[in-house]
N, C-alpha and C positions, 0 to 999 in steps of 0.2 A: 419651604422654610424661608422665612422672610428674611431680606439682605439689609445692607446698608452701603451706602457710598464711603469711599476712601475719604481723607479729608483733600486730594490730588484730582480725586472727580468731582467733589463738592464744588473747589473751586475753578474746576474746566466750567463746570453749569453755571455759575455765577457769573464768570467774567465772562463767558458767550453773552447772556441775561445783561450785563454790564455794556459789554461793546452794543447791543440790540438797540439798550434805552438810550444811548449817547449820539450813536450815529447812524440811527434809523428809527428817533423820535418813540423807542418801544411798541413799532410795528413791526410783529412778526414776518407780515406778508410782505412788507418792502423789505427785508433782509432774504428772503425766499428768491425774489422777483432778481435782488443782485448780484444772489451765487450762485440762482437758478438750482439750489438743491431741493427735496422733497419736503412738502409743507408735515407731512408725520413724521420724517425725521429729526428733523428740529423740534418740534415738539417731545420726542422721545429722548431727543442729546437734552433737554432742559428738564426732564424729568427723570427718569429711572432706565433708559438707552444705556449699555454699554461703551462708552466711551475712552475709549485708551488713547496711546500717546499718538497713533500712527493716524485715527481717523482725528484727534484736535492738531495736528501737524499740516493734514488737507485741508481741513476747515480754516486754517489761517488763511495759507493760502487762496481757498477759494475767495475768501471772505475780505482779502488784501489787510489781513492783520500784520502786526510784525510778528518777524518767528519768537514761539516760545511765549508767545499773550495767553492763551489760556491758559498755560500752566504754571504762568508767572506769581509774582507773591502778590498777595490777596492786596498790600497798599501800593504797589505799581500803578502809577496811574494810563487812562488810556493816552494815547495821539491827540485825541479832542481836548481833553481837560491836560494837556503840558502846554497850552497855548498854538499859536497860529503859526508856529518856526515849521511843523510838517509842512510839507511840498501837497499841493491840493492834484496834482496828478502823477503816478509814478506807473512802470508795466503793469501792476497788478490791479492797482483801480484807480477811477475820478470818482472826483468828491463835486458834488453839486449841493448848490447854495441854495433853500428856498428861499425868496425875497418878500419881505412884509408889503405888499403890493395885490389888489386884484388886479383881471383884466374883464372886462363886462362881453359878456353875449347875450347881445343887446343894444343899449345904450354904450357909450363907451367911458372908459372908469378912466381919473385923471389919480393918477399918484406921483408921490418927491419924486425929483429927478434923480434923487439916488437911495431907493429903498434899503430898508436895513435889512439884513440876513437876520433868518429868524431860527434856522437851523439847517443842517447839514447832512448828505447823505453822501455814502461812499455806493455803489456801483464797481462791480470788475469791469475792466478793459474791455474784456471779453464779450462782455451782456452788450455795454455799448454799442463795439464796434456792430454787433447784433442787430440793435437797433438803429444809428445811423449811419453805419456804412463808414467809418472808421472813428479815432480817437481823438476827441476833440481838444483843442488848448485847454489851460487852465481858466474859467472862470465861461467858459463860452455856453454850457447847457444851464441854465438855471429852472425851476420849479416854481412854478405862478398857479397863483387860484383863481378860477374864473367863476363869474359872477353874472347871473340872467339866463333868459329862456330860447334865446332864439337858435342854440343849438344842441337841443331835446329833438330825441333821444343818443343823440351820438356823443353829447358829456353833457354831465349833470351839472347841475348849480352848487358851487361848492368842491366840486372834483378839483385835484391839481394835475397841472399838466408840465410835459418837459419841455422845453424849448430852446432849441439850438437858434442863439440870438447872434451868431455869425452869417444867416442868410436874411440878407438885408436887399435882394431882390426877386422877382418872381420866379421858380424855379421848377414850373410842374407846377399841376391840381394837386389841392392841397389844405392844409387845414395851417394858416399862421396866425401870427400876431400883427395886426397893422394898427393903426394911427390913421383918421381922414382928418381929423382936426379935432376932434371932440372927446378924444382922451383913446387909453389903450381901451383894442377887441381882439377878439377871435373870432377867425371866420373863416369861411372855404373860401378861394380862390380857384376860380375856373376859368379856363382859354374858350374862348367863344366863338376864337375868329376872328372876329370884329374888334374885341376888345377883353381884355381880363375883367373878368365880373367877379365882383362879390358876392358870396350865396351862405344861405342860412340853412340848417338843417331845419325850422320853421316859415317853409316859403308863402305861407296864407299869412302869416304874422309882419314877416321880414320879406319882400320881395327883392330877388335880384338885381342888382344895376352895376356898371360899367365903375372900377375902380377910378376915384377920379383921381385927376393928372396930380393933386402935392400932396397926394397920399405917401406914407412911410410902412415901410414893413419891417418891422424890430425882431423878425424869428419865424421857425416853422416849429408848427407842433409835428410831434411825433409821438409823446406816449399820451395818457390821463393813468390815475391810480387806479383805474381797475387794469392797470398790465394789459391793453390793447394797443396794440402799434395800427397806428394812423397813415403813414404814409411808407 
């Protein structure tokens, strides 16, 4: 016999669906990737999932909602849309900024010295410290789009990637962000010995050579949007 939702669950699914499209750009998979829950359970909480008070009480939490958001009144607004007074890092999550900016892999892509934010993603503490080995300040990982071919197949053209822009020198093999002069890249960084070289995942295209001396390095990568950790 067919059911229907309370109007208590209508609104859990909603303002889940709400928080999704606000601060994770209405990607399913980066909301998965930050609370690390089950990609069918989510799809089942936004559908016809039993969802009581006890599992949207976890889901804040994992999700670093405030307590009592999904089952708050349908015109509460979120943290995002009250303005910029929330704290972009607290125990429960960072918030990372995507910045209107590529980086070329490639050629190298020149952008303002101070890119706009174009949207915003919250990440638990937890996933973080997961991925870089602990919790970074506020504003330090940001989300950039790379642009060009010389590092196919290990991120695509158009992929975003995270970048913890507080390692600003060589620190291990690796995959960063640098500057040789000719605007922002990405690219592997390898010890050689001799010398830290620069390497492309296309080394018939892009051959290796020796990082030159007033090169700058603006960050290390660590994730791309397909949720593979890098380093």
């Amino acid at each position: 016999m067919p059911t229907s939702d309370s109007p208590l669950v209508s609104r859990r699914r909603a303002r889940l669906q709400q928080w999704i499209n606000e601060r994770h750009g209405g990607s399913q998979a980066s909301f998965v990737a930050a609370t690390q829950i089950n990609q069918g359970e989510l799809s089942g909480l936004l559908k016809k999932k039993s969802f009581g008070e006890k599992r949207a009480s976890s889901l804040e939490q994992q999700a670093g909602m405030p307590p009592g958001f999904l089952s708050g009144g349908p015109d509460e607004p979120t943290p995002a849309m009250a303005g910029f007074a929330e704290p972009e890092t607290n125990h429960l999550y960072v918030r990372v900024h995507q910045l209107d900016g590529d980086v070329g892999m490639g050629e190298g892509q020149v952008n303002d010295d101070y890119p706009e934010v174009i949207r915003s993603m919250d990440f638990t503490s937890a996933y973080i410290r997961s991925v870089v080995g602990f919790v970074p300040s506020p504003g330090r990982l940001v989300l950039v789009t790379g642009r060009g071919d010389s590092m196919i197949p290990i991120i695509q053209p158009g992929e975003t990637l995270l970048v913890d822009t507080g390692v600003e020198s060589f620190d291990g093999d690796g995959i960063y962000l640098i500057n040789t002069g000719s605007g922002q890249q990405v690219k592997g960084l390898q010890d050689r010995g001799s010398a830290v070289y620069i390497v492309s995942a296309n080394s018939t295209l892009y051959p290796a050579f020796p990082l030159p001396a007033g090169a700058t390095i603006g960050g290390k990568v660590y994730l791309r949007n397909r949720i593979d950790r890098f380093n």
